[in-house]
C-alpha positions in Angstrom: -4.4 -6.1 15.0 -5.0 -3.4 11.8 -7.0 -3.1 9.4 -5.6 -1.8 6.2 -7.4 -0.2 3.3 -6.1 0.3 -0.6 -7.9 1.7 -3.2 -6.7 1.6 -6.8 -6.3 4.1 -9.5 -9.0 2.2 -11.5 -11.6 1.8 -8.5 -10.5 -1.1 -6.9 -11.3 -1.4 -3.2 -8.6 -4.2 -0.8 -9.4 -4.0 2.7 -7.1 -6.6 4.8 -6.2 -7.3 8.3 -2.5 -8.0 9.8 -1.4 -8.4 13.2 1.9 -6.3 12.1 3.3 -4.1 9.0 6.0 -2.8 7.3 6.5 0.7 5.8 9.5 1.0 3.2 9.9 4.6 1.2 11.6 4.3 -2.2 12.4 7.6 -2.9 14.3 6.7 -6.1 10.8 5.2 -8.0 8.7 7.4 -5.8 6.9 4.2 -4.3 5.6 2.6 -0.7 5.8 -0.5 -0.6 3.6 -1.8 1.9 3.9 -6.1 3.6 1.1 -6.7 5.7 2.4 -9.6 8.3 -0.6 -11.9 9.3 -0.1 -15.1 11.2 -2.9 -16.5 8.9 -2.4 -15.7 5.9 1.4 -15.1 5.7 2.5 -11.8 4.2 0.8 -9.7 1.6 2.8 -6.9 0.1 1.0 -3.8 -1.9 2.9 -1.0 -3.7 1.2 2.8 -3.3 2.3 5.3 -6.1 1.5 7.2 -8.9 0.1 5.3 -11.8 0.5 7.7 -14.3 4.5 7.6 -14.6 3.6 3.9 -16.0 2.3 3.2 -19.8 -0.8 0.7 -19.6 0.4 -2.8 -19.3 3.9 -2.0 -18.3 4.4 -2.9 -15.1 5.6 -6.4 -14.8 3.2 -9.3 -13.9 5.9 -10.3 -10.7 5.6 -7.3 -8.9 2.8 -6.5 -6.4 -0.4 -4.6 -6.8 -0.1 -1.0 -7.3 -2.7 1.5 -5.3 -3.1 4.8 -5.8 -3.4 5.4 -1.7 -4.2 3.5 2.0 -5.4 3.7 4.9 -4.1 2.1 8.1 -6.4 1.7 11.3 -5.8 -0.1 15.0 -7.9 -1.7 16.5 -9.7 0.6 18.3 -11.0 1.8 14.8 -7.9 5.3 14.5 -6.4 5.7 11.4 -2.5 5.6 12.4 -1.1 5.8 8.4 -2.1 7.3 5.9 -0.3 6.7 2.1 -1.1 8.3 -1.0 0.6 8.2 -4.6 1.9 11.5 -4.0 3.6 11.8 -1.1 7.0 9.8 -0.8 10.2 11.4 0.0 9.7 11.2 3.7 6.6 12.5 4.1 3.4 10.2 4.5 
C-alpha cells in the first residue's frame, strides 16, 4: 500500500492511497505522468510539471490534473519518490 501526495501550483493539496503505481517520463513535454492503481477505486492518473510553459486556461479540460510536485510513501511511512515540475529527463 502507498500513500501519495500532490500539491498544485495554485495550493491545492491531493493525498491518495494505491496498492500499486506507475511512473512514465515524457521528456518531450517535460511531464510525469503519474496512474495510481487501487483495487477500490480503479485508477487515478495525475500529471507533475511546470505550469508556467502553459497560458491560463489552456490546458485541455480531458487531460488529468496538473501538480507542480509529489510525494510517494510505503507503508511503513518512507518516502520512496519524490517528483517535482522540474526535474524530468531521467532524473526524479
Amino acid at each position: 500500500m502507498f500513500t501519495i501526495k500532490l500539491y498544485g501550483h495554485d495550493g491545492r493539496r491531493i493525498i491518495r492511497s494505491a496498492n500499486s503505481f506507475t511512473i512514465l517520463v515524457d521528456d518531450m513535454r517535460g511531464f510525469y505522468e503519474v496512474t495510481l492503481h487501487s483495487e477500490s477505486e480503479g485508477d487515478c492518473r495525475f500529471d507533475i510539471g511546470a505550469a508556467r510553459d502553459l497560458p491560463p486556461g489552456s490546458r485541455p479540460d480531458d487531460l488529468p490534473p496538473l501538480m507542480g510536485h509529489a510525494y510517494i510513501v510505503n507503508d511503513k511511512g518512507r518516502t520512496i519518490e519524490t517528483l517535482s515540475s522540474g526535474s524530468p529527463k531521467g532524473q526524479a
